[in-house]
N, C-alpha and C positions, 0 to 999 in steps of 0.2 A: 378328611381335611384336618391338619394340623391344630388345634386351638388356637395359636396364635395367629394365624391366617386367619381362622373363623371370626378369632373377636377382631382384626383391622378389616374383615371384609361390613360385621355390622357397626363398627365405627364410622365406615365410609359411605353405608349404607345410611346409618342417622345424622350423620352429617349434609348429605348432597340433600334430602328430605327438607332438611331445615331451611335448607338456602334455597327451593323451590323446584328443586330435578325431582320430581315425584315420581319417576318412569326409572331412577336410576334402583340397582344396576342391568334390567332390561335394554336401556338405552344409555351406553356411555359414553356420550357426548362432552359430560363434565368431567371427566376422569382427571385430563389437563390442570384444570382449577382447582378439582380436590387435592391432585399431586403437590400442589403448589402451598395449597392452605397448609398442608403437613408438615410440610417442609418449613414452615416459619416456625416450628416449637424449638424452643432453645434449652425450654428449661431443663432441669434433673424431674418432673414430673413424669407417668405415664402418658405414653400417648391419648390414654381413655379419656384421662383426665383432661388433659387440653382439648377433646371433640366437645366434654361434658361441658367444659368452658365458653366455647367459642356458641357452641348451641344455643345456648343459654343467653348469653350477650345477644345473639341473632333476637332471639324469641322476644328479648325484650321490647327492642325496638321496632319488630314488626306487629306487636300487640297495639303500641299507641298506631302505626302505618293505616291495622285495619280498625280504627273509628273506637278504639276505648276511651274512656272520661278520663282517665290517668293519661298525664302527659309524660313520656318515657325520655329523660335525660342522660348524658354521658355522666352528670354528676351525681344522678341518682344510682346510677349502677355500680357505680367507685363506691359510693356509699355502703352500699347493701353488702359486696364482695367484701369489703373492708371488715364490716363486722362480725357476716358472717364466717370469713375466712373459706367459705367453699369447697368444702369437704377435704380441709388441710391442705388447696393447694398453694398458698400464701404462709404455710404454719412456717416453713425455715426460715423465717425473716429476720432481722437486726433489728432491736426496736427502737424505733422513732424512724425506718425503712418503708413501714406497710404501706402507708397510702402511698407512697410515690411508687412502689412496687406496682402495687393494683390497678394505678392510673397509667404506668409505661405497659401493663398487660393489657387492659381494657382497649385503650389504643392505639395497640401494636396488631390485635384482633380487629378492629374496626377498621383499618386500614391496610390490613389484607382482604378481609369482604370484601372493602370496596374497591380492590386492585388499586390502591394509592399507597403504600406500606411505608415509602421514602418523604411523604409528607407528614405521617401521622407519628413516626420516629422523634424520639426528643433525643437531638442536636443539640450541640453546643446550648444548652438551655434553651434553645428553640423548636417548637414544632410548626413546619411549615401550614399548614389548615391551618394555625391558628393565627399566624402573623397576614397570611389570604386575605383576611376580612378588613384589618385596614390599610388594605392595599387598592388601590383603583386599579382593574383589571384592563383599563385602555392609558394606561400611564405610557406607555413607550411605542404609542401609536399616535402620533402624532400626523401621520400623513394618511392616515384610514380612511379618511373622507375621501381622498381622489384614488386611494387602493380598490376601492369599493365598488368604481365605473368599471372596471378592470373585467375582462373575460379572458382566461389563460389555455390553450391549448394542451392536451392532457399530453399530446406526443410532441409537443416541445417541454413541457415539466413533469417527470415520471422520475423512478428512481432509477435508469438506467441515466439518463443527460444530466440526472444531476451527478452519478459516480462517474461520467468519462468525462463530462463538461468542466465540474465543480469540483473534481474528489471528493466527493460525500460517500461516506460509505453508511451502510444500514445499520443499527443495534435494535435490536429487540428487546424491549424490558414487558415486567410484568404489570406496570404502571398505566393504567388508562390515562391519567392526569397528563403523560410523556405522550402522547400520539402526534407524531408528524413535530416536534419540537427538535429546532437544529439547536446543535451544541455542540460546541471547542473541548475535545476529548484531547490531551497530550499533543496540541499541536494542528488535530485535523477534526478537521469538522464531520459528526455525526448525523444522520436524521434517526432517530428516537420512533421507533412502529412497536403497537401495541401486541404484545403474544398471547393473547388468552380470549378470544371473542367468544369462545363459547360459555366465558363469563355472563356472558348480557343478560340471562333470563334472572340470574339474580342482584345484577347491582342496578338494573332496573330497575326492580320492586320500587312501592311507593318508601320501605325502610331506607334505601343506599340514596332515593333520590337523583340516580342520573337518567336524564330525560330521553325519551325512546327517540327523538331526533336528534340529539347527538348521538346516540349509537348508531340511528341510522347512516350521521356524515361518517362515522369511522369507519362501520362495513363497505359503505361505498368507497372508500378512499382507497380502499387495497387493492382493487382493479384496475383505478385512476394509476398508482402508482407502478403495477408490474401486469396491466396490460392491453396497456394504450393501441398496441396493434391489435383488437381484436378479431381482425378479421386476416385470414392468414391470404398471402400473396399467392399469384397461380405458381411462384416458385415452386415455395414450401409444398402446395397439393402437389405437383410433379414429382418432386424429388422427395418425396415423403418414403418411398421405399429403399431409398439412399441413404439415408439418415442427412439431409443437405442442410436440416436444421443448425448440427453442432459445428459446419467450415462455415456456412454462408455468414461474411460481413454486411447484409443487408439490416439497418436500425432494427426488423423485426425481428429476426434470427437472434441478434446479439442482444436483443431485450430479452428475449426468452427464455438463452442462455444466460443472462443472470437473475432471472426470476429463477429458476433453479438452483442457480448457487445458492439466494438469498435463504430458499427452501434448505439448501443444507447445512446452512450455516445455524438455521435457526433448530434443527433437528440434531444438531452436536453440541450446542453451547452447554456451557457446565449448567449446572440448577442456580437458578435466580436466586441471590440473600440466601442461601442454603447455609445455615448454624451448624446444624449437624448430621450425619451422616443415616438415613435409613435401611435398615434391613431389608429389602427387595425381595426376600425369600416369606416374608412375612405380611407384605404388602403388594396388592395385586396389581398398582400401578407401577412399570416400568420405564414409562415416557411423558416428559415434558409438554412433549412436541403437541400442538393444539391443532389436530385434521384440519376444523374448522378453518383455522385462517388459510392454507391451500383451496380448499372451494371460493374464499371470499378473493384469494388474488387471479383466480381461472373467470369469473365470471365477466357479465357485459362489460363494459367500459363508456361511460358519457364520454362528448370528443371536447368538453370544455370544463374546467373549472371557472364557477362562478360565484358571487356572492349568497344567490338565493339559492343552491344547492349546498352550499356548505356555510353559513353564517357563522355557527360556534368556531368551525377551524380556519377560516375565511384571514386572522389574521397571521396566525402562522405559515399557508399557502402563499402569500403577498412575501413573507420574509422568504421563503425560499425560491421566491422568483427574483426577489431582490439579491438573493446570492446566486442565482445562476447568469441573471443577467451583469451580475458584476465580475465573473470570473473571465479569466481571460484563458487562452489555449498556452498551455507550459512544454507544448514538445510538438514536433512534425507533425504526428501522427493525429491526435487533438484536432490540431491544427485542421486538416484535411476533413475529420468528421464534423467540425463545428462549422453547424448550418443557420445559425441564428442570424449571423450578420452574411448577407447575401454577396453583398460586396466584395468583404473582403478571400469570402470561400472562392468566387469566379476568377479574383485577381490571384490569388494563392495559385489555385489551376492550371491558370492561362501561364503566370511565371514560371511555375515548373513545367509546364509542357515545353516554353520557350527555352529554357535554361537545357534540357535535355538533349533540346534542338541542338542550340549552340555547340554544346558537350559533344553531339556525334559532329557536329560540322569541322571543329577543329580536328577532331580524330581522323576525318577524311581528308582534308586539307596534309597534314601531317604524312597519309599514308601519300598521298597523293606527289608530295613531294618530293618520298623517297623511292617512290616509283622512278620518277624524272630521271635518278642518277645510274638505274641499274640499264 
């Protein structure tokens, strides 16, 4: 094995350790995650240096996590990095630069841990985590109180009805903070699913602080959204050796068929926030793609969203029911599959069956005619 293979395989090796994959790389479950971690160095540093970095930051905060008398701050560790300089990886700096350096580093690492990177980012002089706090987090829920009575059918709101219903289409980020959040991308509206679940075992920990019931609503929620039919029709078992999956237009089929696209789409996307470019010759991880989230959208399916199974994401599920029930059908075809409104689907129907009628009646009428004169 190459040296430089050998030192990014024990890079990856003390890294996944740190963050709580203690079986890695016997089991690479986290491979996804760590791909990802790597991918956020920007700097001119060695890559050793930035695992040495990110370890280190880990370690700290999980020191106060398991019960030491030292209480472990963001500010204490800007501190410490500041002074110490960290084995020269702060030394190329502009001076009166350092602390703001060490603090967009510290950061920038703590919000990649904890899969939030676009919150922990200083913006426009802003970093979102920290404007969060005086923010009321029920400020634009106003109507929550009667959202709340609410039980939602998983196969009337999935991510198939909301892209043929709504045009929503899917993005994947690396953001847990983003799960299931609709968003006005250039015009068209996103829903926002999280790519990295095999994250969980460490931004769980008591260090990251996100609670094993929100990870439980988000694992659940991948099922809920790609696959609400889970029980396949006696079609599909018949024509299973046909392949009747990829023509049949039955809502199951064509959910299926784009739970698979979603699957390839999310297996081709470029690299997330990716700065710079990695050697793959030198780096044993060559995909993004998190297995995990494919077993979390194949599993069971509840047949309702409710408030008491999904509390934490409970308001964002109300907003996108609120966007499906407000979209309306923009073409024939729409038209014809949208079954929400019962009414208007039987009267669509019956009209075109009638309309058809009519169509062949004058045609006969017409031949009928010119029959008369021959």
């Amino acid at each position: 094995m190459p040296p430089s293979t050998n030192r990014a395989s024990t890079n990856l090796t003390k890294l996944a350790h740190a963050l709580g994959f203690t079986d890695y790389p016997e089991d690479k479950t986290a491979e996804p995650y760590l791909s990802y971690i790597l991918k956020q160095h920007a700097g001119s540093e060695g890559e050793e240096d930035y695992v040495e970095l990110f370890v280190k930051i880990v370690k700290h905060f999980q020191t106060t996590a398991n019960g030491t008398m030292t209480v472990a701050t963001v500010q204490s560790i800007i501190d410490e990095l500041f002074l110490t300089g960290f084995r020269g990886f702060f030394a190329n700096t502009a001076v009166g630069d350092g602390k703001e350096l060490v603090e967009d580093a510290v950061m920038c690492i703590l919000g990649t841990w904890a899969t939030m990177l676009s919150s922990f980012q200083n913006k426009r002089q802003c970093r979102k985590v920290v404007a969060a706090y005086s923010m009321s987090s029920y400020a634009m829920l106003d109507d929550l109180g009667v959202q709340e009575s609410l039980s939602i059918s998983a196969k009337r709101l999935n991510a198939f009805t909301l892209n043929v219903l709504s045009g929503v289409d899917v993005q994947w980020t690396p953001n847990v903070s983003r799960h299931l959040l609709l968003t006005n991308v250039g015009g068209r509206h996103v829903l926002e699913l999280f790519s990295l679940p095999c994250a969980f075992d460490s931004i769980t920990s008591p260090a990251v602080g996100i609670s094993w019931e929100l990870k439980q609503e988000i694992e659940d929620s991948y099922a809920m959204l790609f696959n609400s039919w889970y029980m396949k029709p006696l079609h599909v078992k018949l024509g299973a050796f046909i392949g009747i999956r990829r023509v049949c237009w039955c809502r199951s089929c064509c959910a299926y068929r784009y739970r698979k696209q979603c699957i390839r789409a999310c297996r081709s996307r470029g690299p997330a926030t990716s700065l710079r470019r990695i050697n793959n010759a030198a780096n044993p991880i060559h995909s993004d793609f998190d297995p995990v989230l494919e077993n979390l959208m194949m599993k069971y399916s509840m047949s309702d969203w409710t408030p008491e199974s999904f509390p934490s994401l409970w308001p964002r599920i109300a907003r996108l029911e609120k966007h499906l029930q407000s979209s309306r059908p923009w073409s024939l075809w729409v038209l014809f599959r949208d079954r929400r409104d019962t009414l208007q689907f039987w009267t669509f129907l019956f009209g075109t069956l009638i309309l058809f009628l009519t169509v062949m009646q004058v045609f006969l009428s017409i031949a009928q005619v010119v029959g008369s004169f021959k």
